[in-house]
C-alpha positions as CSV (number, residue, x, y, z in Angstrom):
1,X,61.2,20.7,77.8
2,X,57.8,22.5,77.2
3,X,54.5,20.8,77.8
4,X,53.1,18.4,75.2
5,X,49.9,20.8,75.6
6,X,52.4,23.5,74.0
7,X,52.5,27.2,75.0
8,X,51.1,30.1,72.5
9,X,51.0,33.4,74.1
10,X,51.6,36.9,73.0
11,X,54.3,39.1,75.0
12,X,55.1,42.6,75.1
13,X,58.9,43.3,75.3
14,X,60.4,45.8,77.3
15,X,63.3,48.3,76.9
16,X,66.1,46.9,79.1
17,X,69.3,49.3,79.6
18,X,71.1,50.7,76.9
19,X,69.8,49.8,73.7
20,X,68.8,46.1,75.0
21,X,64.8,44.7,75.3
22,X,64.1,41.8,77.7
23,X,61.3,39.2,77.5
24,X,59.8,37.1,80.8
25,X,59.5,33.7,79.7
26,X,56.6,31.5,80.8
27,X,57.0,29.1,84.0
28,X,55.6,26.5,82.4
29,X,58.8,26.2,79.8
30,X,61.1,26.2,82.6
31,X,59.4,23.9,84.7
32,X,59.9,20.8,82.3
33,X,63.6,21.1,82.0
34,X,65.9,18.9,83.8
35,X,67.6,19.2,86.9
36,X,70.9,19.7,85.0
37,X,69.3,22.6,82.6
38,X,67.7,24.3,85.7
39,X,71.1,24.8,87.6
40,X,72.6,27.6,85.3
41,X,69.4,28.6,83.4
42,X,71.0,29.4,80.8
43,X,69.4,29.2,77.2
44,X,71.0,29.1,74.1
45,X,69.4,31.5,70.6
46,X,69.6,31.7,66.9
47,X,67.3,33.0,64.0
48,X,65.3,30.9,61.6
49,X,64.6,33.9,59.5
50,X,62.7,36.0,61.5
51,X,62.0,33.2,63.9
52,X,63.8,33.7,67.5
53,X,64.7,29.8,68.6
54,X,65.1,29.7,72.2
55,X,66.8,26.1,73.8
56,X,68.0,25.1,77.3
57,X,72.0,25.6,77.4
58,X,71.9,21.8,78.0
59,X,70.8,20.3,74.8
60,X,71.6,16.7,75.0
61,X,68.5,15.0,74.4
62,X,68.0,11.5,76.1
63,X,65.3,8.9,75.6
64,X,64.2,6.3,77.5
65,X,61.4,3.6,76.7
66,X,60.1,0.6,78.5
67,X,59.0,-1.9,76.6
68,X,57.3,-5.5,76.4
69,X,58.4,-8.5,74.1
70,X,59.2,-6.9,70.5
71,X,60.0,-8.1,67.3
72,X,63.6,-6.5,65.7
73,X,61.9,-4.4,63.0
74,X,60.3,-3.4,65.6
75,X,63.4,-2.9,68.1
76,X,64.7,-1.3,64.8
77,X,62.0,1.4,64.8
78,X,62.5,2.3,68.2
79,X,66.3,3.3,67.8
80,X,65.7,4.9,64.3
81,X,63.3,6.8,65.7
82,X,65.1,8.3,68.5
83,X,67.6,9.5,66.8
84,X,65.6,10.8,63.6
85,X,64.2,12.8,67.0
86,X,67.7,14.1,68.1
87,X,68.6,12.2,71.0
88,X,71.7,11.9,72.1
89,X,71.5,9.2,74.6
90,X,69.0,6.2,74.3
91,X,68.3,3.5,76.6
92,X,66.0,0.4,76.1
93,X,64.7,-1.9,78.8
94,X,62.8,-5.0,78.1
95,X,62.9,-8.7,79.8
96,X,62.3,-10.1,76.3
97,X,65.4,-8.8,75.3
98,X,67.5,-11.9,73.7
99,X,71.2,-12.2,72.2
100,X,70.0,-11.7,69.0
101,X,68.0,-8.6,69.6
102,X,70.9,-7.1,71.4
103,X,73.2,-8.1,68.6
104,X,70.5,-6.3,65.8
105,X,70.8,-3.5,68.0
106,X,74.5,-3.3,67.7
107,X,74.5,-3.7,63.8
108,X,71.6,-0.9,64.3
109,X,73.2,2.0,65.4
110,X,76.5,1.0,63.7
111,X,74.4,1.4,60.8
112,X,73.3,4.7,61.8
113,X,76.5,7.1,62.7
114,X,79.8,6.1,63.3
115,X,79.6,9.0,66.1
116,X,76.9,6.7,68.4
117,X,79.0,4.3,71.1
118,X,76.2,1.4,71.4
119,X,76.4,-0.7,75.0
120,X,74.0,-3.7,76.3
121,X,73.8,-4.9,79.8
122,X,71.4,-7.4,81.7
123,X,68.1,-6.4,80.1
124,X,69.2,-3.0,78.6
125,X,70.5,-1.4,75.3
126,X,71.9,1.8,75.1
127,X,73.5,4.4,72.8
128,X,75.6,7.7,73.4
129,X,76.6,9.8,70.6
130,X,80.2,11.3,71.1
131,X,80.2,15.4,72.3
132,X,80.3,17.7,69.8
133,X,79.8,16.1,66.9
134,X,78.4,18.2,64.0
135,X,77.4,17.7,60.3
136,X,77.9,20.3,57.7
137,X,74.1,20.1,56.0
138,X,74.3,21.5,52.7
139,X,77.0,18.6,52.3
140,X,75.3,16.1,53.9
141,X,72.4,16.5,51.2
142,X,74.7,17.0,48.0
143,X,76.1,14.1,49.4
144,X,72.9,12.2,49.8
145,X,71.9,13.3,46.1
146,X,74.7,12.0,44.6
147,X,74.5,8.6,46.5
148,X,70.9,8.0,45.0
149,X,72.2,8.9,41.4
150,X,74.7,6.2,42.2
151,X,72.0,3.9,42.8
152,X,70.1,4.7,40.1
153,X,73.3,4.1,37.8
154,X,73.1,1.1,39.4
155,X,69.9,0.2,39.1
156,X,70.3,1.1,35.2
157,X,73.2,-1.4,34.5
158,X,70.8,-4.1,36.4
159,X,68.2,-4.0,34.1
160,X,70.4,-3.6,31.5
161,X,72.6,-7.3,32.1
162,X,69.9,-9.3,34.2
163,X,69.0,-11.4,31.9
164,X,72.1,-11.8,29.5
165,X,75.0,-11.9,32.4
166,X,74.6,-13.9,36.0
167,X,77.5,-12.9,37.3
168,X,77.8,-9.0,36.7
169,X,74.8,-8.5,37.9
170,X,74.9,-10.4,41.0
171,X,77.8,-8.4,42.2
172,X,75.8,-5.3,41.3
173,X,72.6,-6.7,43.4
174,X,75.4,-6.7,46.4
175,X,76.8,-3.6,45.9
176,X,73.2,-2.3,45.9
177,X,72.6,-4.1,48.7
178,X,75.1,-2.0,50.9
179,X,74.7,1.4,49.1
180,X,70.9,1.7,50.3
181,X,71.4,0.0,54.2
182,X,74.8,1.6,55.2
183,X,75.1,4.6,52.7
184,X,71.4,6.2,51.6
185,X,69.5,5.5,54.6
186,X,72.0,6.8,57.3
187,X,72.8,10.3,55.1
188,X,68.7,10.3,54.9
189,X,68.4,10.0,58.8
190,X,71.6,11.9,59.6
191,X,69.8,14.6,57.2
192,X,66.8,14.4,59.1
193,X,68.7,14.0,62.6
194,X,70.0,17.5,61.7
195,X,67.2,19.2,60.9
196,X,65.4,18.0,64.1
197,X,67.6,20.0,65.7
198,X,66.5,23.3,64.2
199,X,68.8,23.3,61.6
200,X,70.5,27.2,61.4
201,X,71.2,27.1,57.7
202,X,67.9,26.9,56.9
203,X,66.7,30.7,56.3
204,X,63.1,30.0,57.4
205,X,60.8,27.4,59.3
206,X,59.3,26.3,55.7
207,X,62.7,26.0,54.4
208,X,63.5,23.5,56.9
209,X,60.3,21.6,56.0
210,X,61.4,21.5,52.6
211,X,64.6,20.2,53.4
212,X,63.0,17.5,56.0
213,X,60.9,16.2,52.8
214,X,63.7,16.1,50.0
215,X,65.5,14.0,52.9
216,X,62.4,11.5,53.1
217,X,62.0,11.5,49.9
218,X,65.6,10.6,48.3
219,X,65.6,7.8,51.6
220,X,62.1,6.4,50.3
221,X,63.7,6.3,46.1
222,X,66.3,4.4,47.9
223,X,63.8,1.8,49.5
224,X,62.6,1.9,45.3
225,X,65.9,1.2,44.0
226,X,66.6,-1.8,46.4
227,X,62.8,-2.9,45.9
228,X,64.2,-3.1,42.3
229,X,67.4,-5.4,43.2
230,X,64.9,-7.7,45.4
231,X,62.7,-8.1,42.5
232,X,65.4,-9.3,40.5
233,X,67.1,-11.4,42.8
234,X,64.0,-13.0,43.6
235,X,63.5,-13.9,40.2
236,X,67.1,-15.7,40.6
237,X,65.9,-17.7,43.5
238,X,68.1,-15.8,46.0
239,X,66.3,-14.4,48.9
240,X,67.7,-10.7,49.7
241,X,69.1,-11.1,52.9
242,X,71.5,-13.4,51.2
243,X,73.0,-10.8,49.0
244,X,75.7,-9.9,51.7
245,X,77.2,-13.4,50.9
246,X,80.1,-14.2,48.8
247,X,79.2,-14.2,44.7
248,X,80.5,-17.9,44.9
249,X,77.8,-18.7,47.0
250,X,75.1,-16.6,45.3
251,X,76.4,-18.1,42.2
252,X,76.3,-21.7,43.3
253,X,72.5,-21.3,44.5
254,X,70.7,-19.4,41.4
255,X,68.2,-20.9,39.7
256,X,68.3,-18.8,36.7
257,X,71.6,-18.9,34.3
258,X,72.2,-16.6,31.2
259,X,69.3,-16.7,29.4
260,X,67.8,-13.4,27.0
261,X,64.4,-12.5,27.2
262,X,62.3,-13.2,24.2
263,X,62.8,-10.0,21.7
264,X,59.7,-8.4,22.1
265,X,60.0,-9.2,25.7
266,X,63.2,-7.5,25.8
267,X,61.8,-4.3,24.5
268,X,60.0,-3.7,27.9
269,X,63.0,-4.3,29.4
270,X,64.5,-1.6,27.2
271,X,61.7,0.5,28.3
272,X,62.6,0.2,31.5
273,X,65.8,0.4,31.3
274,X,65.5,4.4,29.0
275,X,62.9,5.5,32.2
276,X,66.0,4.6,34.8
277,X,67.9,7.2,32.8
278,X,65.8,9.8,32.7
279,X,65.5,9.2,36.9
280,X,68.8,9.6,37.0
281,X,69.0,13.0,34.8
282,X,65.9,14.4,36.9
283,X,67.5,13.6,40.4
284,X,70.5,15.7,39.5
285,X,68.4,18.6,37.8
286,X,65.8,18.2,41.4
287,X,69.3,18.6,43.5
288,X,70.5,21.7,41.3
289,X,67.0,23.6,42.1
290,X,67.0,22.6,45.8
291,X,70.5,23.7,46.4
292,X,69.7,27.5,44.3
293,X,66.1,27.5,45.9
294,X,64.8,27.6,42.7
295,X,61.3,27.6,42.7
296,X,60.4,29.0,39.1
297,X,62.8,26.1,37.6
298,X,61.5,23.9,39.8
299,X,58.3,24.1,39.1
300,X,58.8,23.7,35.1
301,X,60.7,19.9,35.9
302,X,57.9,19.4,38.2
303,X,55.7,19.8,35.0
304,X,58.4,18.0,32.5
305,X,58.6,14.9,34.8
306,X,54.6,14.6,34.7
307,X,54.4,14.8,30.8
308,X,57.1,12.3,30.2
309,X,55.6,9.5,32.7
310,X,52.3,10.1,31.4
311,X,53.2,9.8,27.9
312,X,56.1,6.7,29.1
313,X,53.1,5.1,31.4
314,X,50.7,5.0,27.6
315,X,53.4,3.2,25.7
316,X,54.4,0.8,28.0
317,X,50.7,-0.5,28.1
318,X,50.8,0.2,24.4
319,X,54.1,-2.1,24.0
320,X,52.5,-4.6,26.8
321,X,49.1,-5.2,25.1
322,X,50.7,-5.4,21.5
323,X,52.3,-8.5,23.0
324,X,51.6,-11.8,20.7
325,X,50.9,-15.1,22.6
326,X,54.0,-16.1,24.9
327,X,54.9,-19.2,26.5
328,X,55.1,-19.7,30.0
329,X,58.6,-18.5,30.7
330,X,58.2,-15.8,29.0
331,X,54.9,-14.5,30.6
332,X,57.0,-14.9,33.6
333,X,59.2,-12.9,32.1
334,X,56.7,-9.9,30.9
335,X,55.2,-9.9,34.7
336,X,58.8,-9.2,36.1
337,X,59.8,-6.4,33.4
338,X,55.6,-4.9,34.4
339,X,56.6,-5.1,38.3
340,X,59.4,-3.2,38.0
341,X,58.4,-0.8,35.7
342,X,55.4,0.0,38.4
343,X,58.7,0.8,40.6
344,X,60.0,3.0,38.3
345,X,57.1,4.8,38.0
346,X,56.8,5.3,42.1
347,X,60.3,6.5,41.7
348,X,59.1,9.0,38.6
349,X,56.3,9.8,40.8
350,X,58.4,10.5,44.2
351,X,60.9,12.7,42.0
352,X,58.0,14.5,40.6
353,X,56.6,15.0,44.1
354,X,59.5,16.6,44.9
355,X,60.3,19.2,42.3
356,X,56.7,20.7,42.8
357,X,56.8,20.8,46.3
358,X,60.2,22.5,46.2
359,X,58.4,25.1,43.3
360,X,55.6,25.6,45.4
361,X,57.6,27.0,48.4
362,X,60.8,28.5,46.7
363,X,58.6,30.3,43.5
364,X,58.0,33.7,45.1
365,X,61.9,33.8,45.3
366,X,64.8,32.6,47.2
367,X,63.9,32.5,51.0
């Protein structure tokens, strides 16, 4: 493809025949295409609004990296990133690479898409995604939406039963579990695969942006939610990578059992537990504006979600310093109910972030 340098230049274009202009492209464009694109030289067009996007005929995308001894976040990284980038073939070399890494690559990229074939040989991992193989956007995001809301529901039904029922809310800290790895993140990076690739139903460049954000976004309240999940199976004595085992198991090796927070402990809790709600109701109300480019409406949630956290954020430290002397246990308990309250708010502020960014763009009108 083009130089990393980039080309800006300003051309004239000329009448061509009947009705038809033509444009010369520069060299320097056609010089970094492949051998394969360079046989027809052919080129393949559609609008962005009044943007003209120009790509070789070709468009598989391929990547290839060379790398040392690596850990597997960070063998993880490099195959999310490739495809968050649009390629459609990857290929890893590395003498460091061991059984495990090739088998984390594996669980990797079946993670990802169901469309990528994954293969390993000698000191190489590779993926292909199958030909032809297109997402429906607009879907993919409603879908996305709805999967955080489920979350959040989730999350709500937590903090409503962690302290008063083991077993329900072990089986919820497993279903979270695998609603954030194999269903949020991969619609979040299929999202953003998408829109690497020039998107056409966005109307403008900015629109895409927009849409590129609200996919980071909703991927990053995910990370929240399950943040959430680990905070409270921590307090269990479960690590979270053991949430993908059986409940038995889970069961057998808690620490904690049934046991109610103190009452005015339990009021922070209930705090906590009114905030999810109101995540959930905003997420919704956030997915309604992006989907009718709403920027006037938008912008008023934008300012609604920033009153109620302020105001929520003073009586919680209200409720927290009204607190009488506690035993041990129960300051324990206070310090988990303040952590994830502090996650709450990240997810209050990451919704927030959201509505006003879509308001700014979207407020002079649909684009």
């Amino acid at each position: 493809m083009a130089e990393r340098k980039g080309i800006k230049a300003r051309k004239k274009i000329s009448r061509a025949g009947s009705g038809g202009y033509s444009l010369y492209i520069p060299k320097q464009w056609i010089r970094g295409w492949t051998d394969e694109q360079n046989k027809d030289k052919e080129v393949d067009m559609f609008s962005i609004g009044d943007q003209l996007v120009l790509t070789p005929k070709v468009t598989r995308r391929k990547v290839r990296v060379s790398v040392g001894k690596m850990s597997s976040y960070e063998l993880k990284q490099y195959i999310v990133s490739s495809y968050v980038n649009g390629a459609d073939e990857f290929s890893l070399t590395s003498d460091s690479l061991s059984d495990s890494l090739i088998g984390d690559s594996r669980n990797i990229v079946r993670l990802l898409d169901e469309n990528l074939v994954p293969s390993s040989s000698g000191n190489e991992i590779h993926y292909s995604s199958r030909s032809g193989v297109m997402y429906d956007t607009d879907s993919l995001f409603a879908l996305l939406f709805d999967k955080v809301i489920e979350g959040e529901k989730l999350a709500i039904d937590l903090l409503t039963h962690f302290d008063i029922n083991l077993r329900r809310s072990i089986q919820i800290l497993r279903i979270m579990y695998a609603l954030e790895e194999e269903d949020i993140d991969r619609m979040a990076f299929q999202a953003i695969r998408r829109l690497s690739k020039c998107d056409p139903s966005s109307s403008t460049l900015t629109d895409l942006n927009v849409r590129w954000m609200a996919a980071d976004t909703l991927e990053r309240i995910g990370d929240s939610m399950y943040a959430i999940a680990g905070l409270v199976s921590n307090s269990y004595g479960i690590q979270r990578e053991m949430l993908q085992y059986p409940v038995e198991y889970l069961e057998e090796h808690a620490m904690k059992t049934d046991v109610r927070l103190p009452r005015n402990v339990a009021r922070l809790k209930e705090h906590s537990v009114a905030d999810m709600k109101m995540c959930c109701q905003m997420i919704q109300k956030v997915k309604e504006v992006l989907s009718a480019r709403n920027g006037k409406k938008a912008n008023e949630l934008g300012k609604e979600i920033s009153e109620y956290r302020q105001r929520r954020e003073n009586e919680f430290w209200e409720r927290l310093g009204n607190l009488p002397p506690l035993s041990f246990e129960a300051r324990r308990c206070v310090f988990l109910c303040n952590v994830i309250q502090a996650r709450i708010r990240e997810t209050l502020y990451l919704i927030e972030g959201m509505a006003k960014r879509i308001g700014l763009v979207y407020f002079i009108g649909n684009m």
